[in-house]
C-alpha positions in Angstrom: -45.2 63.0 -15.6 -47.9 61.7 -15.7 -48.5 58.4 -13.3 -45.3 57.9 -12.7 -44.2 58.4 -9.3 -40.4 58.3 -7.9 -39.2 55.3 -5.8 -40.2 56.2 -2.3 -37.2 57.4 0.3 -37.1 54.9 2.2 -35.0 56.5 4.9 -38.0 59.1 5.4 -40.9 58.3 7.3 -44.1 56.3 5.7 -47.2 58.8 5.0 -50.6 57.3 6.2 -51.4 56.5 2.3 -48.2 54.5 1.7 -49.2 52.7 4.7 -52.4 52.2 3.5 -51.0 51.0 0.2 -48.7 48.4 1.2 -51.2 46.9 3.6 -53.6 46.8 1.0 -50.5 44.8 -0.7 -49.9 42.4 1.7 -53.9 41.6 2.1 -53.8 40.9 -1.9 -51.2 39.1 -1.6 -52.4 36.7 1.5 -55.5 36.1 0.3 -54.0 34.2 -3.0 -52.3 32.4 -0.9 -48.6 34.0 -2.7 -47.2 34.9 0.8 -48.0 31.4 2.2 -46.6 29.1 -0.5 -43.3 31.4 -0.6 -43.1 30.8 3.1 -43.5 26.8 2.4 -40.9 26.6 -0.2 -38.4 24.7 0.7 -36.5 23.8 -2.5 -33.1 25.0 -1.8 -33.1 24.2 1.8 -30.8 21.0 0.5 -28.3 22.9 -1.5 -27.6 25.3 1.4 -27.3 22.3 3.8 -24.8 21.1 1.4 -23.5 24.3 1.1 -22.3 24.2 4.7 -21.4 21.2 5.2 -19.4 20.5 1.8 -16.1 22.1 3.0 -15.5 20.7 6.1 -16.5 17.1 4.9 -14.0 17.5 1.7 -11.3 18.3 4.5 -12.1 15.5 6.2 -12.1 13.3 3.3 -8.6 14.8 2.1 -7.7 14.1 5.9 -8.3 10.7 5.9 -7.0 10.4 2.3 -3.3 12.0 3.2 -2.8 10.3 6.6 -3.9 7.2 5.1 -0.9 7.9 2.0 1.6 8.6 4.6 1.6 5.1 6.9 1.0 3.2 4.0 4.0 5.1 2.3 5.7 4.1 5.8 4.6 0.5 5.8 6.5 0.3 1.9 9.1 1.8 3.3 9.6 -0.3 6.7 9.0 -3.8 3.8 11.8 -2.2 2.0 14.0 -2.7 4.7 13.5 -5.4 5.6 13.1 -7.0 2.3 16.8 -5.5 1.4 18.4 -6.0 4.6 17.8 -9.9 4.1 20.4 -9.6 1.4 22.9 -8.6 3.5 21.8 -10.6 6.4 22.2 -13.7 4.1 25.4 -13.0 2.5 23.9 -12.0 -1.1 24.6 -8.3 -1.3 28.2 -9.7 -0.6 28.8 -12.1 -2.9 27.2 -10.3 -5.7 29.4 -7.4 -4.9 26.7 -5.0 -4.3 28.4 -1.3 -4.0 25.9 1.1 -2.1 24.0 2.2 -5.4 23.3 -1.6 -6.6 22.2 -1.6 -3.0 20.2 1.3 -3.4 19.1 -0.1 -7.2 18.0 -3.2 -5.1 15.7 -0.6 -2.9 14.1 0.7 -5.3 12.6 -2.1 -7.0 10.7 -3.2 -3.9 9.4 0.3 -3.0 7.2 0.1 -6.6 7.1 3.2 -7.5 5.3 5.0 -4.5 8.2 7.3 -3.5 10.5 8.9 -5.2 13.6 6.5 -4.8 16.4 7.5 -6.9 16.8 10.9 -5.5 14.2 10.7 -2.3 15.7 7.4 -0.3 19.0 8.0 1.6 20.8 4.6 2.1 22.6 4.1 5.4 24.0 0.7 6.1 27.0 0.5 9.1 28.8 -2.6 10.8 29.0 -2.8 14.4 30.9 -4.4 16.7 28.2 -5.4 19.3 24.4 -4.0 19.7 24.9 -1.3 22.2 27.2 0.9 21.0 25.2 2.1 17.4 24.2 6.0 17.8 22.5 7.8 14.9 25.1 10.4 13.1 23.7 11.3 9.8 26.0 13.3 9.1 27.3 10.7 6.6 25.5 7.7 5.1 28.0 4.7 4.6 27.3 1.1 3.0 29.2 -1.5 4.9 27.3 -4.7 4.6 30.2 -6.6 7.3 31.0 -10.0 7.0 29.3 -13.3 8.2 28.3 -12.6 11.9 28.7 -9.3 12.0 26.0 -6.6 13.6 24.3 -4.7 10.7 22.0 -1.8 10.8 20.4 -0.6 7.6 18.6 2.7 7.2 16.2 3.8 4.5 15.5 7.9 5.1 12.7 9.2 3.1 11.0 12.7 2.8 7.4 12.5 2.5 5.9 15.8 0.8 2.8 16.9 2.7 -0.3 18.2 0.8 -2.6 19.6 3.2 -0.1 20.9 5.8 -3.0 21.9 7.9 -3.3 18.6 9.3 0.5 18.4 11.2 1.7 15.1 9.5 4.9 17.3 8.7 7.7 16.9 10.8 10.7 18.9 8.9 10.5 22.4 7.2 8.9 22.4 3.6 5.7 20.3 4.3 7.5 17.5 4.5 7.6 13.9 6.8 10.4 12.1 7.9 10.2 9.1 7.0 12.8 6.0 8.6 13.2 2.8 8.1 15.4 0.5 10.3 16.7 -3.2 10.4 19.4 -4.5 12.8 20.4 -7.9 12.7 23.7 -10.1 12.8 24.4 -11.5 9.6 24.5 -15.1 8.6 27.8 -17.6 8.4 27.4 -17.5 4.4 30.7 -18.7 3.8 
C-alpha cells in the first residue's frame, strides 16, 4: 500500500516519530502565522452571545407582553362596569326594559372586542336592601336592576386564557385568570 498509512490509534501511546511529526506540524503551522490568526478570530463570538442570551430575553419579552394583556384586559373589563352599571344606576336599563341578555348585549359593546363576551362574561346584577349585607354566592347569576334608590351591585366575571403559564398570572385550573369586575351604587330617583 504504498504511502498510505492507517489513521493513527489514538488511544495507544505516541512513538517518538509521530511526536516528531506533529511538532514539526505545529512549527509549520506557527511560523505562517495560521495558528495565531485562528486564535484571533472572533467572528462568531456575536452569534453565540446571542445564542445565549436570545431565550431568556424572548421570555422576558413575552412576560412583559402577557402581563401587560391581562391588566389592560382588566382595566376594559372594570370600564365595562362601570360604563353599564350607569344604566341601571340612572334608570335606563329600566325603562328600556333591558332583560339580563340586552344587559349583557349592552356589555359587550363597550368591552370592543378584546374578550370573548358572548360566551366568556358572566353577568351578575342583585338588589339589596342596605350595603352590608351583600355576600358573594355565585352559585347563580341574577339580573335585578331594583328600582329608584335601591342598592345595586353589578358583576362582570371573565376567564382570561393564559399563554405562557410559566409566569403564574393563572389563578383557576386550565391556564386561566379570573377576572371580576364590580360596581355598587344606589340608584337614581328616575321616576
Amino acid at each position: 500500500m504504498g504511502g498510505i498509512s492507517s489513521p493513527p490509534d489514538l488511544g495507544a501511546r505516541m512513538t517518538k516519530p509521530g511526536r516528531d511529526r506533529l511538532s514539526a506540524c505545529i512549527r509549520r503551522w506557527c511560523r505562517f502565522g495560521a495558528a495565531r490568526r485562528l486564535a484571533a478570530q472572533e467572528d462568531g463570538s456575536a452569534a453565540v452571545e446571542f445564542g445565549m442570551v436570545a431565550m431568556p430575553f424572548l421570555a422576558l419579552v413575552f412576560a412583559i407582553i402577557e402581563t401587560s394583556l391581562v391588566f389592560f384586559g382588566n382595566q376594559v373589563l372594570e370600564t365595562a362596569a362601570s360604563e353599564s352599571a350607569r344604566l341601571i344606576m340612572t334608570g335606563q336599563a329600566q325603562t328600556m326594559g333591558l332583560n339580563k341578555d340586552t344587559f349583557k348585549d349592552q356589555v359587550c359593546s363597550k368591552v370592543y372586542g378584546l374578550v370573548d363576551c358572548k360566551s366568556g362574561v358572566y353577568v351578575d346584577v342583585q338588589t339589596f336592601a342596605s350595603f352590608g349585607n351583600g355576600n358573594l354566592d355565585t352559585s347563580s347569576f341574577k339580573y335585578s336592576p331594583g328600582g329608584p334608590g335601591e342598592i345595586v351591585v353589578v358583576r362582570l366575571v371573565y376567564q382570561w386564557p393564559i399563554v405562557v403559564s410559566m409566569l403564574g398570572l393563572s389563578n383557576m385550573s386550565g391556564n386561566n385568570r379570573l377576572m371580576m369586575a364590580t360596581a355598587a351604587f344606589r340608584n337614581e330617583p328616575y321616576q
